[in-house]
N, C-alpha and C positions, 0 to 999 in steps of 0.2 A: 674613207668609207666607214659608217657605222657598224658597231657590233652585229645590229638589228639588221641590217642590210646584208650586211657576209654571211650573216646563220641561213637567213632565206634566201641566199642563191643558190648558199654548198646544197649538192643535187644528192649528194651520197649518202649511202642508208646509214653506215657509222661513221661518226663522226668524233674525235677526239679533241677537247680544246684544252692546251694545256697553260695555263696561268703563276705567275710566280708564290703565291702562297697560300697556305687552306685555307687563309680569311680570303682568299679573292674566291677561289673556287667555290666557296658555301656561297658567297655570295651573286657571283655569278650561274652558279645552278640554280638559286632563289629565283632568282631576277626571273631567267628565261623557262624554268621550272624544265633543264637537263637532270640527267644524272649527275650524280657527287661518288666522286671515286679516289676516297680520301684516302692518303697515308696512318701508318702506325699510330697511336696517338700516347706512347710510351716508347722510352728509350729500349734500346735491345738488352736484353739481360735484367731488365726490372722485376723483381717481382711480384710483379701487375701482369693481369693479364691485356691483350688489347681491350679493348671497350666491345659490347655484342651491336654497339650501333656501328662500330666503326667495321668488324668484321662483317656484320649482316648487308650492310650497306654498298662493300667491296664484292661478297658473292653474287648478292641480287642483281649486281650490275652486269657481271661477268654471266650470271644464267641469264639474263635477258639478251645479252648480245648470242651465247649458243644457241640459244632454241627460238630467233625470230629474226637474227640478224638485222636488226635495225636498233641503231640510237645513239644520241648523242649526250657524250661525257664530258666533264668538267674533271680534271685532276690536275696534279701538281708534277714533275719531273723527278722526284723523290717517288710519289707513290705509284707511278706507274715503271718503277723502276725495282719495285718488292716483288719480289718471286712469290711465285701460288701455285695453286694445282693449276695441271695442264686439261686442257678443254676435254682432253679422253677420258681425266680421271672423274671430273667433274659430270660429265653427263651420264657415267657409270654409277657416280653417287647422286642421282637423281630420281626420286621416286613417287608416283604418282599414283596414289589411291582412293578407289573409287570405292563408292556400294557396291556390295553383293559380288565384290573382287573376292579371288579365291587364293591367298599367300602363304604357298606352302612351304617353302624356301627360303623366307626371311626369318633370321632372327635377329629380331628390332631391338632385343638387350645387348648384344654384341655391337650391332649396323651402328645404332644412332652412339655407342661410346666412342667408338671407333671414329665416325662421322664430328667429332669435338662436344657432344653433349655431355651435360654432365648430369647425371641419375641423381635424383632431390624423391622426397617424397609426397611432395606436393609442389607442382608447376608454375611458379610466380612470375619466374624472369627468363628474359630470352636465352637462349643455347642452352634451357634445363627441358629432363625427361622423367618420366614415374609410369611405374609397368605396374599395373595392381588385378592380378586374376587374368579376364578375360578386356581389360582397358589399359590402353595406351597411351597418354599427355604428354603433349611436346608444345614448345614455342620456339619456332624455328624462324630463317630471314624471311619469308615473303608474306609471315602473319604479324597483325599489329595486334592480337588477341590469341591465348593459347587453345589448343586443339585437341580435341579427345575421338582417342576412336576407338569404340567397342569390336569386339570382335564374336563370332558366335562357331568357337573351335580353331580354323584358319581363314573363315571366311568374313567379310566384313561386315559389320550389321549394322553399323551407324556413322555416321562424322558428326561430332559437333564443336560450334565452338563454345569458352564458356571465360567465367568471370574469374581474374587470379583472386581476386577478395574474397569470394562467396565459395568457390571453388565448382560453383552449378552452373550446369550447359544453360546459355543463353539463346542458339537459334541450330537447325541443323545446315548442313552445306552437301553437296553430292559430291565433291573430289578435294582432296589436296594436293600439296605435292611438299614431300621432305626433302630439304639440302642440307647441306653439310653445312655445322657451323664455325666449321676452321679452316683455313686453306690448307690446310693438308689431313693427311685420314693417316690416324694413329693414336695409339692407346695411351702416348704421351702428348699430354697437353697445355705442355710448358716450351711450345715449339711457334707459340704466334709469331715472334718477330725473325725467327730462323727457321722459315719453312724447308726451304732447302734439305735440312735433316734428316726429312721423310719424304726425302725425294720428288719435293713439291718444285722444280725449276723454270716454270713458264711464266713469261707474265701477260697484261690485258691485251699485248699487243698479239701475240697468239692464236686472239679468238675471234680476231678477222680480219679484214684489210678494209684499215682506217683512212681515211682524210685525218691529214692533223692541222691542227691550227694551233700556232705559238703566239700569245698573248704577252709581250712586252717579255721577248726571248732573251735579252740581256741579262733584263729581272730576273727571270728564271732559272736562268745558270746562277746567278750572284746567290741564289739563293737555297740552289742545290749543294752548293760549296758548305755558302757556310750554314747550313745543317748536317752536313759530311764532319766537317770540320768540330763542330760540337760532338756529335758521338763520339769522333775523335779521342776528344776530351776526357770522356767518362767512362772510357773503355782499359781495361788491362790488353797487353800485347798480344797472351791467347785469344782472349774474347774478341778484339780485332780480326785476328786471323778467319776466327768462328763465322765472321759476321760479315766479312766480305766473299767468304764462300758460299753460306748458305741465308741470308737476307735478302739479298740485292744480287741482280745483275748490271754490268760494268755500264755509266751510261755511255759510253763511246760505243758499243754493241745497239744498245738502244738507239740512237740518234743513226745508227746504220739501215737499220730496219724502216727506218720510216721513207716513205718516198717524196720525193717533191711538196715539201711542208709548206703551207700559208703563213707567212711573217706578218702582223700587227700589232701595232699602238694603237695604248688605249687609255682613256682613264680612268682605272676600275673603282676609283672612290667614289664615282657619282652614281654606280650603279646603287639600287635602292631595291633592298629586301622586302618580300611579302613573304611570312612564315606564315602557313596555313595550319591549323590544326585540327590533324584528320578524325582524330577521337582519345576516349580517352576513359580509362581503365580504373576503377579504386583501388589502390595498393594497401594491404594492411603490414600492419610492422611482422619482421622475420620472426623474433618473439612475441606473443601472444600476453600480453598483462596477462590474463589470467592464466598462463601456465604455471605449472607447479614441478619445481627440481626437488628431490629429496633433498633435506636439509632446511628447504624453504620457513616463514614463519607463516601461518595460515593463522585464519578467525574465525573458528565456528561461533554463531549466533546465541547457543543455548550454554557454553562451557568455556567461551573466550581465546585467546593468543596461547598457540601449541604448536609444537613442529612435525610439518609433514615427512613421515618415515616412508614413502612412497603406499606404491597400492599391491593389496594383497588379494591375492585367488584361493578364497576357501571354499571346501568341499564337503557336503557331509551327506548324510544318508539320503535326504532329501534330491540335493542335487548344487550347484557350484551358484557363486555370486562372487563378485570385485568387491572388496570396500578398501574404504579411502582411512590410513593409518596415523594416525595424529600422538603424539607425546605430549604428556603435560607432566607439569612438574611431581605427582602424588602418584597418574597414573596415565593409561595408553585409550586412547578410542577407536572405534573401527568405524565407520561411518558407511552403511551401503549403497551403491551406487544411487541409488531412486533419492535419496535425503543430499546428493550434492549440491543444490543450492543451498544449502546451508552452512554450507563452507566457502570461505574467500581468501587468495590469497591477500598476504596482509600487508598492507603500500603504507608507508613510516618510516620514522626514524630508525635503524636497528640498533644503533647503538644506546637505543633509550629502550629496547623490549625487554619485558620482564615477562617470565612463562606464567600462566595462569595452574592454580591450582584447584582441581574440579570441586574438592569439598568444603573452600572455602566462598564464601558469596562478594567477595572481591571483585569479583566483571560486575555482575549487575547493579551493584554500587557504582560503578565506573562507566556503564550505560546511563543511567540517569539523572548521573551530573553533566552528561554531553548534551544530553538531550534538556537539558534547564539551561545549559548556557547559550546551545542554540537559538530557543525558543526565544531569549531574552534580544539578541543579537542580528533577530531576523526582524524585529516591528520597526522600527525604524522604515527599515526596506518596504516593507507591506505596507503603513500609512503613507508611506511617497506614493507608491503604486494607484492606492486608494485616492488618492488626492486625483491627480493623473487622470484617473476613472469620471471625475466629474469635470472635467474641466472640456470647452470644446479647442477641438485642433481647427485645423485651416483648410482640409480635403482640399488636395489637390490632384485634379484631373488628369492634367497635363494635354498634349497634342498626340493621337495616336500616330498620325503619317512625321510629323516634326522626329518625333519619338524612334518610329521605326527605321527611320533613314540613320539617325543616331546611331544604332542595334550595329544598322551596316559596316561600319567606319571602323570595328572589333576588328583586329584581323586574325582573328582564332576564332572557332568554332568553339562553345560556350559549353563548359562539363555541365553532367545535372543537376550539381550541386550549386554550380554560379545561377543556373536556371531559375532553380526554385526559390534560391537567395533574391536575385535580382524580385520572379513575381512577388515574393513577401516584402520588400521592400514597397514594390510601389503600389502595393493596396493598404501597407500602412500609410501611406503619404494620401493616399485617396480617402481614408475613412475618416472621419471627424473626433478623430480622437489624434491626441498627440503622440508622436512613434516616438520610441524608445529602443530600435534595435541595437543589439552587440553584434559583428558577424566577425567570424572566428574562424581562423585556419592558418595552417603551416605557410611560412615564407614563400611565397610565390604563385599561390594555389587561385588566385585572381580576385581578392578583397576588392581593389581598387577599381576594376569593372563595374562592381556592386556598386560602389559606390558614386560613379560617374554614372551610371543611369539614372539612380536617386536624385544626384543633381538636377540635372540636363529636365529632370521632371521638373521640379522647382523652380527652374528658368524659365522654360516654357510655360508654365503657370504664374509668371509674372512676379515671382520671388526674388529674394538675395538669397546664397547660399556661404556659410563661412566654413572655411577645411582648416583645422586643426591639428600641428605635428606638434613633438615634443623635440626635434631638433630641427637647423638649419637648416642641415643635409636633405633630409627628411622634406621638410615642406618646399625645399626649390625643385623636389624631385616630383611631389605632386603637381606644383604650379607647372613645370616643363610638361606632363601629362594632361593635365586638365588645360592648358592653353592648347597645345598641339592638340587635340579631340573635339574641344569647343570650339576653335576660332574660325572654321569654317561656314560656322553656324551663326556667325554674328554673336559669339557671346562674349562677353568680355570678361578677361580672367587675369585679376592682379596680384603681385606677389607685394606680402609687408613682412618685413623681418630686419633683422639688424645689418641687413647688406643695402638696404634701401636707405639711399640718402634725407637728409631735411629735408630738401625743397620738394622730391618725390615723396616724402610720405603726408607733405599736407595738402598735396594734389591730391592724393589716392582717399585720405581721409574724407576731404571736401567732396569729391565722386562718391563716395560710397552712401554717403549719407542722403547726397543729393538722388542716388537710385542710377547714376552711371555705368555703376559696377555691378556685375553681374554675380562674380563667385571672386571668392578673396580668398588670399590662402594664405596661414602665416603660423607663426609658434604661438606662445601665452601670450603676446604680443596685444595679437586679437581681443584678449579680454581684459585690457585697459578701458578703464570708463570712457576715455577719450575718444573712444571707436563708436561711432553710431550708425547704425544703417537703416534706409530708408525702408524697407519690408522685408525684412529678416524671414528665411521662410524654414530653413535648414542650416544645421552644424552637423558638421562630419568631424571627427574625434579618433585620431589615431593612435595607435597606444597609448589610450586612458593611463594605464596604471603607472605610465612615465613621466605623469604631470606630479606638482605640488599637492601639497594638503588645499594651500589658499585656490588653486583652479578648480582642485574637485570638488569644493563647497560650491563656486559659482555654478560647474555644470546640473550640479544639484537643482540649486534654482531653475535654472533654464531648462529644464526637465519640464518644470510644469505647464510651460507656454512657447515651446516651441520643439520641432523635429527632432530629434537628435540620433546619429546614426553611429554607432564607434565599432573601430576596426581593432583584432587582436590578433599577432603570433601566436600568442602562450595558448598552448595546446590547455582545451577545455576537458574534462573530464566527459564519455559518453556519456555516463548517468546523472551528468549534472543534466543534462537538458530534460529530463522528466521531472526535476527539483525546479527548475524555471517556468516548469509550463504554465502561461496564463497571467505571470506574473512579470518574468523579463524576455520577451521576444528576442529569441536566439536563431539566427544563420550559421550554422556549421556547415565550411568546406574542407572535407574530407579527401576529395580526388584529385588527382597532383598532374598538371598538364601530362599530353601524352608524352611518352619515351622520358619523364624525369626518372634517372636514376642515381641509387644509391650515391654518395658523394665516400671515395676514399679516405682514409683518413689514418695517418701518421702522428704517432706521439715518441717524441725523441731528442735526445740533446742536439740543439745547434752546431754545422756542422756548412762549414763555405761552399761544401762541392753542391751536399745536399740543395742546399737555398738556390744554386747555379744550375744547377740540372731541373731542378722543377719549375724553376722559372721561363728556362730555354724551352722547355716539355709544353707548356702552355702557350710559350708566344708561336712555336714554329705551328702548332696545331691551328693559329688565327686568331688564340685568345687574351685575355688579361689576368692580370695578375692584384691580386689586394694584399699587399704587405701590412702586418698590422704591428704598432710597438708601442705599448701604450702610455710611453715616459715623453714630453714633450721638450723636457731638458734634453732628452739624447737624443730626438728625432733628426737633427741636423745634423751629427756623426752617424748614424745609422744610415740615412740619406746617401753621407760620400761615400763610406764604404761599400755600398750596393754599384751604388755610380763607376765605382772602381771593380769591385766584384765583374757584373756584368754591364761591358761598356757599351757593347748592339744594342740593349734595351732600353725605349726611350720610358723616362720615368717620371714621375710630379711628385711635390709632396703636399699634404693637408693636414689642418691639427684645426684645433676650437680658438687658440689664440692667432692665428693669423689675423689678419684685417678682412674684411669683409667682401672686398673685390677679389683680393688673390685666391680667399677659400673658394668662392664662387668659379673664380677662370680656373685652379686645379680642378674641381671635380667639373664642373663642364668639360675641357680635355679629356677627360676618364671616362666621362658616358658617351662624346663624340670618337672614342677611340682614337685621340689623337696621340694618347699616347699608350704603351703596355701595360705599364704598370704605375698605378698609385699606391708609396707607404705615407701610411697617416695612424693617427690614434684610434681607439675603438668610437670613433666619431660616425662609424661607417656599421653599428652594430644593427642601427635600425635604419633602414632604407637606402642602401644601394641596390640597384635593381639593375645590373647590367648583364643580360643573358652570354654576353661573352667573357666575362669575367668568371673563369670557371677554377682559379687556384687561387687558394687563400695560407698564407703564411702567417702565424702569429710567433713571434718571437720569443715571447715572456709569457706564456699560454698560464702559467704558476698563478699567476697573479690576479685570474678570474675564478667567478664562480660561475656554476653549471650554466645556469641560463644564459649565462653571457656569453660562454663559450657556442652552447646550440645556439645563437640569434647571429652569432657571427659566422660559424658553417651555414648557415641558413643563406647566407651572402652569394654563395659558388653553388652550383651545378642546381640553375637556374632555368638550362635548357636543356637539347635531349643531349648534348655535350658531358660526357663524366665530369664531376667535378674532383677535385684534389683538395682538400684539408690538411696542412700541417701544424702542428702545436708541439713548438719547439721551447725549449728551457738551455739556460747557461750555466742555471745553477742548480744544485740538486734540490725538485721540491719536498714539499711536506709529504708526508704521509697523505694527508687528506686529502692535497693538490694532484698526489699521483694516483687515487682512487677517483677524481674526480675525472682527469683525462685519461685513465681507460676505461672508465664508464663511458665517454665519448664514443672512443675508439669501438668498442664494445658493439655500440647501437648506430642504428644506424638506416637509411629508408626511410621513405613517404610516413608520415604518422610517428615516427621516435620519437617526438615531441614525447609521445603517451606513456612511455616505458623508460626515455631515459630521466636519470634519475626522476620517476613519477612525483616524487613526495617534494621535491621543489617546485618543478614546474607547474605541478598540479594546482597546489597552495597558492602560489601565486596568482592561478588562474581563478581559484577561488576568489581571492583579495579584490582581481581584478572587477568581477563580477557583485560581489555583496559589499565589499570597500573597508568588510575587517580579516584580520589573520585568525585563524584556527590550528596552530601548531600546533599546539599541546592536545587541543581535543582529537585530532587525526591520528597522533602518534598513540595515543590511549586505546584509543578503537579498531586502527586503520584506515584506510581513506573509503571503500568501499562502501563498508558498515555507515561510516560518517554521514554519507552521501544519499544513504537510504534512509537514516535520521532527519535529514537536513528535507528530504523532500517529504518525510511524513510532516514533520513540522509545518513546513512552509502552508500544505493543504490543509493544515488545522489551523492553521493562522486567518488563512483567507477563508476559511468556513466560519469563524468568531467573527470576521467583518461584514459577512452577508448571512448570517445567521441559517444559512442551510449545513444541517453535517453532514459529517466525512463518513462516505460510505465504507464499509469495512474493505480495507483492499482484500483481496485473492491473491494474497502476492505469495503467501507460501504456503506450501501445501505440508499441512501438519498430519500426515496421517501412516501410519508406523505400521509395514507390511514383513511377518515373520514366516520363515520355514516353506515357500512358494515352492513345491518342488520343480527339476527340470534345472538346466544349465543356462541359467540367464546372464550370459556374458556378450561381448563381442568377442569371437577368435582371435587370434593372432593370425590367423591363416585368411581372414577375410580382410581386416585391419593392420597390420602389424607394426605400424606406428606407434608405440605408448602415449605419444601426447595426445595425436590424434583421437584415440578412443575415449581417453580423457575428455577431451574437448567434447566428445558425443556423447559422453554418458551427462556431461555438465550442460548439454541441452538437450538434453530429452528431461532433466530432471526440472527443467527451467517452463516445462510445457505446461500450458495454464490449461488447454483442451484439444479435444479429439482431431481437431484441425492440424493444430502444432504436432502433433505426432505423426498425421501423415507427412507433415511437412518434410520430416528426420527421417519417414521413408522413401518420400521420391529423392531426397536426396542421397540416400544411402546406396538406393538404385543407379542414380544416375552416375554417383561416382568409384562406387566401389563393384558394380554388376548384381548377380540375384542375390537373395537375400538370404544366408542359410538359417537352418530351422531356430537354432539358440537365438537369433538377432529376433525369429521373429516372436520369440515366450518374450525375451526380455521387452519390446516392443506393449504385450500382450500385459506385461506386468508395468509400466507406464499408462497404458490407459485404463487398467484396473484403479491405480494409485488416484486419476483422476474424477472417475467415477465415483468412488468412495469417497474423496472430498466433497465434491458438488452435494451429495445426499448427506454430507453431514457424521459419516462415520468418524473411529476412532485408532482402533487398530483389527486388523487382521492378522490371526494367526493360526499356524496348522501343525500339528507335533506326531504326524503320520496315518492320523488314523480319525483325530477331531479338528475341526473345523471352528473356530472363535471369532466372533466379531461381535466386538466392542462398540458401543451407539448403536445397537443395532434396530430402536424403537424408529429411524428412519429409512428404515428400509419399505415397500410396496409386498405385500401379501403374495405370497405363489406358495405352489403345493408342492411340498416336497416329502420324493419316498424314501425319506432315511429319518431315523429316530433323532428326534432335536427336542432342545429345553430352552424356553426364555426366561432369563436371570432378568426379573424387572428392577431390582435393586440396583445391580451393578450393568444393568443396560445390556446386557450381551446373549448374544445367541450360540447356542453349542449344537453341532449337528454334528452324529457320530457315523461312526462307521463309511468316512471318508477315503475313496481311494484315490492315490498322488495324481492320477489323469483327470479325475474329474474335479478337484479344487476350480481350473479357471473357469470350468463348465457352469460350476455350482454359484460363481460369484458374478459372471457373465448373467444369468438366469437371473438375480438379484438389483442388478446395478442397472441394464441396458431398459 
């Protein structure tokens, strides 16, 4: 009997299937879209916590079997063999809140730590909480988006859910409901894998009477053993004792409980995964570039590189204001909150900073050599562009039903940012100009989607399209993509590289030219004179900046007369895409599939048990393993002693000198999971894409530099699976080598590209982009400042080409507010975050107009509650600030009693009853006998 057959006869409402490993059960919950009611996915006593997918995903299961008694499970004999809360504890910790409910009795700072939450001050990732006034933020199991709920004293006034990027409610909802994100309730919460401890002893089978079904029950046992057997291993004789009492119940008790089981054989490898992807979240990095630590180097615009001494609250007759404290070499500055874009922190080299000294004119020297070398550096780029400008493209239309049917064949639901990528792609391909897009984002964030509808456009437009990698690996891994998605469609997709024999590649040549071939994909290979195609319509270009000098001159060329589409890792700078606009067409993807999270990461000497334990930790979870070493003299001793190490795990090896069959049959095995684990050289740095391969080991970690190391974490925790990072050494590194791996260590999440070490990866993404280096000018300036250079320039370049000028930006608002009386801060009592208010005063200061400032108030609203009086002067003193730019003033100022404003010849006539004098010389108005309440009155009257 079929799997398919036996699910649709069992009559019974739960249903338990349990299968020999968590690769059969994720993929048999895929399959038939069950429940997944996975095991631990860390050894006992690590300290890691479980994963919040791996605990969310074990409660949600268990609250859906209490409160509806119906459903059926996919789990493994190991995990339905972990002790959890007991079904009374659990429906005791379940709470359901509605509007205009009345909770008088909970308190949710106690309940949800208690409940395994952990108090953050801002709500990004599942099992965190933040209490602020009269609002309460959680992301708990049964949301894939966190949840805010105001309250109005104990009553409930609102639910919403909202953005962890933005931190702003997105829609409202009428109920929730909060569970627990531990299986035990306790104020410790270093108890996941020994619930027991806190008196958590029941397990799934507790929470109802199951049908079970044993799925290849021999397997199962073989493999409860030996995952017994391994912890075994890694355990001391207490932590044993610990861990048979309070982890696990005995399974010989298990196997009693069950009644009259269903035995089948099956063959679960042919089952076939659909992972759907339900949505999907933008995650910003846990540090903020722009935050600022005491000690930090900043770059004020008017006085240069000086160290932030944090922020000061000064008070004076008038009334209170923050300013931002800066050190310089001669003397100290205050800076008040309204002038904070004027300050940035400063992304360089630090070992190359020298402190500026205000009364020497050194920075502005130092400004306009960056700015002459830019401007020199950039026409090159501008004249391609120009050229480009005149030439016609090939508009192509494409098929819309051909097209749409294409769309379908995704099996993920499409972020917005692949959206908007994708339409920008194919209305460059439509318009009669030749595209030139870059699209840009973090390892896995879905480049290569973009990229296959861009094709698939081209095809059906009666095109050739040629795909361009800078490795083997790399381009068999597209060709195995772009065949598998195309050939449904009748398109034909050939691979050419140095694995493809003679007589195959003067077939594939002879095809291509003759117009056989549809999409070819291959390394520089490709752009051998030898290669000719019969209507070339598109090049797709994958990590550009990994080719030769001699390829990047050809793509040059080929810019002027045909598509060209290139994909990048290296995290772009945000503000580079205002510096590009109009001139290089940029896709940024920013949003990282749903449930990617953070990848752990380990820096440590090499160590047998270590490598055996993370290994066993990964394959018993259903995953793989990427051992990296990147000597290929010792890749075959490093080979048998792993071999020897761990003998269960079946393993390959791959390196750049093998012969071309063998590299090709090891990593096919690796992406067909035929085997655990592949060790190979950093051969695997740019394009392994195998979402089960969620632990990476690097042996000699020393011997890289940064980017190499993020494009190799970039490898693991692929899917909603945690990933594992090790970066091991043998030998004690450098200095540099160990500042360099826990900078790693350090960072970490969706977007770290941006912050870890910024000043290489950045640069590089610049190289990537303009095709020269700016070391020296970035480290001089900083990379911000540079950036702001770099896009003034660029607009003055192209305004000398088309002879229209550069309107003056409004990019900063130069206008100098003293002595405003009144307490214009944010509290601590409303805020109490420092960065956070930081962050708010650095965008309110960033507010171009009247719009922007409400903006900083529905959001102040909606996340922190009402708005007390100080927020809303200070508020009042930002849209004064802008008011008085727009009209052209200078400064304002008030010394208790007069009232000064400086340019004051643009101001609108009104009548005022207090004694004033117009200074027409020095521009300024004096109007005396001012009292502290009516200054905003008086300016309010003047400006609106």
């Amino acid at each position: 009997m079929t799997l398919d057959k036996l699910f649709e006869d069992l009559q019974s409402d739960c249903i338990l299937i349990v299968v020999p490993t968590e690769y059969d059960a994720q993929k048999l919950a895929d399959h038939f879209g069950f429940d997944y009611f996975p095991s631990h996915d860390v050894f006992p006593f690590e300290n890691v916590d479980v994963s919040f997918f791996v605990r969310s995903a074990r409660i949600k299961t268990l609250w859906k079997i209490l409160f509806f008694q119906k459903a059926k499970v996919v789990s493994t004999l190991h995990a339905i063999t972990r002790k959890t809360l007991s079904p009374e504890v659990l429906r005791k910790h379940c709470f359901q809140i509605t509007i205009g409910q009345e909770l008088k009795e909970i308190d949710f700072e106690k309940l949800l730590y208690l409940m395994g939450y952990e108090r953050t001050f801002l709500v990004r990732s599942g099992g965190e909480y933040a209490i602020r006034g009269d609002i309460l933020d959680f992301f708990g199991p049964l949301q894939n988006i966190p949840v805010r709920v105001e309250f109005f004293g104990r009553k409930v006034e609102s639910i919403r859910i909202f953005d962890p990027a933005t931190q702003r409610s997105i829609d409202s909802i009428k109920e929730v409901t909060i569970l627990p994100v531990r299986e035990y309730i306790s104020e410790n919460h270093d108890l996941d894998t020994i619930p027991g401890k806190a008196m958590s002893n029941s397990t799934i089978l507790d929470y109802a009477k199951f049908e079970v079904v044993f799925v290849n029950y021999k397997k199962c046992q073989e493999e409860y053993v030996k995952r017994e057997k391994e912890i075994r291993e890694i355990l001391t004789d207490q932590q044993m004792e610990e861990y048979q009492l309070y982890s696990q119940v005995p399974l010989s008790q298990i196997l009693e409980k069950i009644s009259n089981p269903i035995f089948v054989e099956a063959d679960l490898d042919k089952l076939k995964t659909v992972k759907i992807q339900t949505s999907a979240v933008s995650q910003i990095p846990v540090v903020d570039e722009e935050e600022l630590v005491e000690g930090d180097y900043v770059v004020h615009v008017d006085y240069g590189i000086g160290i932030f001494e944090g922020v000061r609250r000064i008070s004076n007759v008038f009334g209170t204001k923050e300013y931002l404290c800066i050190k310089y070499e001669d003397s100290t500055v205050y800076v008040p909150v309204e002038r904070l874009d004027r300050v940035q922190k400063y992304i360089g080299d630090k070992g190359k900073v020298k402190i500026d000294k205000i009364r020497l004119s050194t920075w502005n020297k130092r400004l306009e050599k960056v700015k002459k070398d830019v401007r020199e550096k950039i026409q090159e780029l501008v004249e391609l562009y120009f050229k480009r400008q005149q030439v016609t493209g090939l508009s192509l239309k494409g098929d819309p039903d051909l097209e749409t049917e294409f769309a379908k064949t995704f099996p993920y639901v499409e972020t917005e940012d692949q959206m908007k990528a994708i339409e920008e792609v194919l209305e460059d391909l439509a318009s009669d100009k030749p595209a030139d897009r870059l699209i840009c984002g973090d390892a896995g964030f879905g480049k290569t989607e973009v990229a296959l509808r861009a094709a698939f456009r081209c095809v059906v437009s009666g095109k050739q399209v040629a795909v361009l990698a800078p490795t083997t690996v790399l381009a068999r891994q597209h060709y195995e993509t772009f065949k598998s998605r195309m050939e449904k469609f009748s398109v034909s997709v050939k691979l050419l590289d140095r694995t493809i024999s003679q007589k195959e590649r003067k077939q594939i040549l002879f095809d291509l030219k003759s117009g056989k071939i549809d999409v070819i994909v291959g390394t520089h290979s490709l752009l051998s004179d030898k290669v000719k195609f019969f209507d070339l319509g598109l090049v797709i270009i994958d990590e550009e900046q990994n080719f030769g000098v001699e390829q990047k001159e050809k793509f040059k060329k080929m810019r002027l007369n045909v598509n060209i589409i290139s994909m990048s890792a290296t995290p772009i700078p945000r503000t580079l895409h205002m510096a590009l606009s109009g001139m290089k067409d940029l896709s940024v993807l920013n949003t990282p599939p749903q449930g990617r999270l953070p990848v752990i990461t380990y820096v440590g000497k090499y160590n047998d048990l270590l490598v055996r334990s993370a290994v066993l930790r990964e394959v018993n979870r259903g995953g793989q393993v990427i051992y990296v070493h990147n000597r290929v003299n010792d890749l075959e001793r490093i080979f048998r002693h792993l071999q020897e190490l761990i003998p269960e795990v079946k393993m390959v090896m791959a390196h750049g000198q093998m012969s071309s069959s063998k590299l090709s049959k090891a990593v096919r095995m690796f992406y067909e999971h035929e085997v655990d684990m592949i060790v190979c050289t950093s051969i695997i740095e740019n394009g392994v894409d195998v979402p089960t391969a969620n632990t990476l080991i690097v042996d000699d970690s020393y011997r890289y530099g940064i980017a190499q190391l993020y494009q190799l974490r970039g490898r693991v925790g692929r899917s909603d699976k945690r990933g594992f990072a090790y970066f091991l050494y043998d030998v004690e590194p450098s200095p540099s080598a160990k500042y360099r791996l826990k900078a790693l260590e350090a960072f970490k999440g969706a977007g770290s590209g941006l912050q870890l070490a910024m000043l290489d990866m950045q640069m590089r993404g610049i190289g990537s982009i303009f095709g020269f280096e700016q070391h020296g000018n970035i480290n001089s300036v900083g990379l911000s400042l540079y950036l702001e250079i770099l896009n003034r320039e660029i607009k003055q370049a192209l305004s000398l080409q088309t002879y229209e000028p550069v309107l003056e930006e409004e990019n900063r608002i130069d206008v100098e507010i003293e002595g405003i009386p009144g307490e214009l801060v944010i509290p601590e009592s409303y805020v109490a975050n420092p960065m956070e208010r930081m962050r708010l005063y650095r965008k309110l200061a960033a507010c171009r107009d009247l719009k922007e400032i409400e903006e900083v108030r529905n959001e102040l609203l909606d996340r922190f509650g009402k708005i007390p009086q100080q927020v809303n002067l200070l508020l009042d003193l930002f849209k004064i600030r802008i008011l008085s730019h727009k009209v052209g003033l200078k400064k304002i100022s008030y010394d208790g009693e007069t009232l000064k404003i400086t340019g004051a010849s643009a101001l609108k006539q009104i009548k005022l009853n207090k004694k004033h004098i117009y200074n027409e010389k020095e521009d300024c108005l004096l109007i005396y006998g001012v009292e502290p309440q009516e200054v905003l009155k008086i300016l309010h009257q003047f400006l609106e």
